[in-house]
C-alpha positions as CSV (number, residue, x, y, z in Angstrom):
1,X,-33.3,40.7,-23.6
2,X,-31.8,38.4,-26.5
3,X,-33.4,37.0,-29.6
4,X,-32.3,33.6,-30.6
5,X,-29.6,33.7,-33.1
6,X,-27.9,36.8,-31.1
7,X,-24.3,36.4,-31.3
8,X,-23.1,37.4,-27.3
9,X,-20.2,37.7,-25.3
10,X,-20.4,36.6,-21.4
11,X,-17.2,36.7,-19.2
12,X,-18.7,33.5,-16.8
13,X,-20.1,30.5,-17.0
14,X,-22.3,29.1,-20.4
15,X,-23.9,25.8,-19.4
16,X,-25.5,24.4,-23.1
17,X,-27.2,21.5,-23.2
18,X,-29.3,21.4,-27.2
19,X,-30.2,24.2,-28.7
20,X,-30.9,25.6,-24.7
21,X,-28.3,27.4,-22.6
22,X,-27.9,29.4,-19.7
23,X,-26.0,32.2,-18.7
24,X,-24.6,32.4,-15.2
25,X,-22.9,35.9,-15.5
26,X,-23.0,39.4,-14.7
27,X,-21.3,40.7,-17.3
28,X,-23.3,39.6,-21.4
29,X,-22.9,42.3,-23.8
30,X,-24.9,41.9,-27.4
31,X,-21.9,41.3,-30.6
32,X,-23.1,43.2,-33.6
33,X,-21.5,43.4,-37.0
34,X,-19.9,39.8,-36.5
35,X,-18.6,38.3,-39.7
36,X,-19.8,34.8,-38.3
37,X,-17.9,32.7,-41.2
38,X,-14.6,34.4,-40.3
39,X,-15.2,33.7,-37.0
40,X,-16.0,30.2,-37.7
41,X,-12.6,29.7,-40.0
42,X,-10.8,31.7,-37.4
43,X,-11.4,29.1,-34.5
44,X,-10.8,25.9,-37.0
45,X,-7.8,27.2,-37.7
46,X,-6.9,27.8,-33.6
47,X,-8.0,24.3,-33.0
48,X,-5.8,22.7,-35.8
49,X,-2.6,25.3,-34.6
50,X,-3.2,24.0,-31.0
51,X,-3.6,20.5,-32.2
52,X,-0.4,20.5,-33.7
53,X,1.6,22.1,-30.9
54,X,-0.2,19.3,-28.8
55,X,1.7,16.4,-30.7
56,X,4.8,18.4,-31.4
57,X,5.1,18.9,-27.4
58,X,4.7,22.8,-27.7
59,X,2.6,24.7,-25.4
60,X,1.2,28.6,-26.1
């Protein structure tokens, strides 16, 4: 169904353990035309937004 390296979205659970995971999920759609580097920067930049607001005592 997927190759390794497929980029997927599943609305459930991912359980990863290594380079192995499982998908407990009905719903797993293929992602094409990802831009995988912006996605990367995009989450860095969440996680350093949300880390602030964490110390600053804002939520959202």
């Amino acid at each position: 169904m997927f190759s390794p390296g497929d980029v997927v979205l599943a609305v459930g659970v991912v359980a990863a353990v290594g380079h192995f995971a499982e998908i407990q999920s009905e719903a797993v759609t293929k992602v094409t035309g990802l831009d995988l580097d912006l996605l990367k920067e995009t989450l860095k930049l969440v996680a350093e937004v949300e880390g602030r607001d964490a110390i600053s005592g804002r939520s959202g």
